[in-house]
N, C-alpha and C positions, 0 to 999 in steps of 0.2 A: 333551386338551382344555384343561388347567390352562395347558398349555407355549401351544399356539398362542395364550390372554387373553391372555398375558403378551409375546410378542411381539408384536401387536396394539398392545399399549397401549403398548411400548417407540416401535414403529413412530411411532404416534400423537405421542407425546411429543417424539420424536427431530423429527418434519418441522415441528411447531410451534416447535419449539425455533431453527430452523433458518433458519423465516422470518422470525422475528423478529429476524434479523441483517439483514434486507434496507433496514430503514434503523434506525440507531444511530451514536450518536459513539463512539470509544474511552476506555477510561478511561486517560488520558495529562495529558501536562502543561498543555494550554492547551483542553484541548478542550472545547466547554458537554458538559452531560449529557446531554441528547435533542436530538435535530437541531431545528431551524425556521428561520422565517424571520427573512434580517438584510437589510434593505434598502437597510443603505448599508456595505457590504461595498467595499473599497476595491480600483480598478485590476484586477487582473489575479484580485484572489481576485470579483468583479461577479457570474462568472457562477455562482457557487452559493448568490447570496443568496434564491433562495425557500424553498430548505430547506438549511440550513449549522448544521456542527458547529463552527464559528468564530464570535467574534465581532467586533463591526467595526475595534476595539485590535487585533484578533490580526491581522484584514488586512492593517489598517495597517503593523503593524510586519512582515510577511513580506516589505516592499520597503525594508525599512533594512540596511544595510549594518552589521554588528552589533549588531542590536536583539535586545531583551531576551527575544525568545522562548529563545533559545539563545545568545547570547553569540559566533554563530558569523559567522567572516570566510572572508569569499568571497576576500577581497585574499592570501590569504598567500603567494600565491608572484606578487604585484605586481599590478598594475590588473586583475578579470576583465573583460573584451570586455562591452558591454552587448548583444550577441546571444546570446552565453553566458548572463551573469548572468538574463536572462528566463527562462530554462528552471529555473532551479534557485527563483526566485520563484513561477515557476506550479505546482510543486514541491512547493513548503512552502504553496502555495493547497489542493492537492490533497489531501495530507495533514493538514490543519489543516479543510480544512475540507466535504471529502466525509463524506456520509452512509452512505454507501453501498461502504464496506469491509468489511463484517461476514462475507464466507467467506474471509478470508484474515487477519484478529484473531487475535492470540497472544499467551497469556498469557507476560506477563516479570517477574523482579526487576531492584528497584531503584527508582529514583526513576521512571523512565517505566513504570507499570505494567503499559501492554499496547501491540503494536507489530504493525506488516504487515510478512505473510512472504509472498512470489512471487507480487505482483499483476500480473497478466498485463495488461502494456503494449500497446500498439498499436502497429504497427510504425512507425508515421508517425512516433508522437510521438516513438519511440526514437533513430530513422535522425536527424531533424531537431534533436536536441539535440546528440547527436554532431556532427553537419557543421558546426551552430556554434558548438561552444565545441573544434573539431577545432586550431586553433590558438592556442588558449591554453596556460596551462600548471598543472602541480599537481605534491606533490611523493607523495602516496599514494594508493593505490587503494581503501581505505575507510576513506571518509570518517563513517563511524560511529564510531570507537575509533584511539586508539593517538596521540592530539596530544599537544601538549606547552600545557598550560593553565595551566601557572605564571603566565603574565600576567591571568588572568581571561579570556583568548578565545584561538581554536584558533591554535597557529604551529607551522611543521614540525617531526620530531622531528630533533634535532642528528645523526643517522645516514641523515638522508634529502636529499635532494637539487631541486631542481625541474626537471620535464623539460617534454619537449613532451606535450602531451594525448594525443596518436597514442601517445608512447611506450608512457605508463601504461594508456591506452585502445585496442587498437590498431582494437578494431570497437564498433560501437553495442552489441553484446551483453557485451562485457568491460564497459561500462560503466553500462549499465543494471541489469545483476546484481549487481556488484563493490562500486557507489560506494556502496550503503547497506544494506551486508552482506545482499544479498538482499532486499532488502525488496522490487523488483519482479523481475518476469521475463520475458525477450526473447520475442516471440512475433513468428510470418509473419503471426498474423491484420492486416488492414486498418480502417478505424476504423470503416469499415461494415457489418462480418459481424456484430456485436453478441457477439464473442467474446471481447471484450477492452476495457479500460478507458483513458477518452481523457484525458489532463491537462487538453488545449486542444479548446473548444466552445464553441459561441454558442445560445443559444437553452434547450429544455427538457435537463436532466440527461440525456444518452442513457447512463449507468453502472447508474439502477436495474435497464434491462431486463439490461444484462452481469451483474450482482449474480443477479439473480433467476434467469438461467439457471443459474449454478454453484451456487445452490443447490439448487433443480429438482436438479439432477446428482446433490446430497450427498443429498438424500433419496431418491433412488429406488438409489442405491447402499446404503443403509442398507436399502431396505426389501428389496434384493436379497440382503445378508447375513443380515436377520433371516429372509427365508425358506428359506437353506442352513442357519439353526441347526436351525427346522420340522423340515427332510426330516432333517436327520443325530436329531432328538430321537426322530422320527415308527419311522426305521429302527432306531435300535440295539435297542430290543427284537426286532425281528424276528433279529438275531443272535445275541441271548443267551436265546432261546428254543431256535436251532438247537444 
């Protein structure tokens, strides 16, 4: 009786726990603390100004070429393609300033203290980023780590080279999973199954319902493990009676 409170309340604890990630900003570099509203949320970051973990400076600065969020240049292996460079803007919209990443948050060291690990992409958005920055070029495949920052912003390391984007990239999946050490992950879902999370959308957030359902998932897998602790607590007396 003691075992099943106590899994009860684990239960209990674990699914509140759980929703409460269904909207929060990360604890990271630029992020506000609790989501709301910015209503003059700049360009391409517009459409998550009724409820955004960004604020309208951070918009801002997510469509400068070097700006102060990160120091980081999109140029270093020569002009990127302005059909390329959007993707990587709605990018840094998405991640600055979605609310609604809280089942894929991980805790990090270092100066960024918490990061997204295998946010399940939509296939559109995936395929569509790929086809246009397919002929640009880069000189590494992640682009999280490993630049040469001596100047104060990212230039390739002296043992790397610049290729064509196919090289480095050769499918939308090498490069959605590769480019930001995993931080998303390739998926066949469509941006209308609600199974996966979309960069580009107009209108109400359609990611809280994606969010809520993999959560949904994490607590009912949790409440399915707390109930195999139950049977194995429930049974092992019954064997060391025999």
């Amino acid at each position: 009786t003691d075992a099943l409170v106590l899994i009860k309340c684990y239960s209990l604890c674990s699914g509140a726990s759980s929703l409460d990630k269904l909207s929060m900003c990360m604890d990271a570099k630029h992020h506000k603390t609790t989501p709301g509203p910015e209503g003059e949320l700049y360009l391409q970051c517009a459409p998550w100004r009724d409820n955004a973990c960004c604020t309208a400076n951070t918009s801002s600065e997510a469509h400068q070429d070097n700006s102060y969020l990160y120091n980081f240049n999109w140029n270093h292996c020569g002009i990127m393609s302005p059909q390329c460079k959007k993707h990587f803007i709605q990018d840094t919209c998405f991640y600055e300033c979605s609310p609604h990443l809280g089942p894929w948050i991980e805790e990090v060291y270092g100066s960024i203290r918490q990061r997204i690990v295998n946010v399940p992409l939509c296939l559109e958005d995936c395929h569509i980023w790929w086809e246009d920055c397919k002929n640009d070029v880069t000189c590494k495949t992640d682009w999280h780590k490993g630049w040469d920052w001596s100047s104060g912003t990212n230039k390739c390391p002296k043992d790397t080279q610049c290729r064509k984007w196919t090289d480095v990239f050769p499918t939308p999946k090498a490069m959605c999973e590769q480019i930001w050490s995993n931080s998303y992950l390739y998926t066949t879902h469509s941006n209308t199954s609600g199974r996966c999370m979309q960069m580009w959308f107009t209108g109400e957030n359609p990611n809280k319902k994606v969010a809520e359902y993999y959560l949904l998932n994490s607590v009912d897998q949790q409440l399915k493990l707390s109930f195999t602790a139950l049977l194995i607590l429930c049974v092992t007396p019954l064997f060391l009676v025999v």
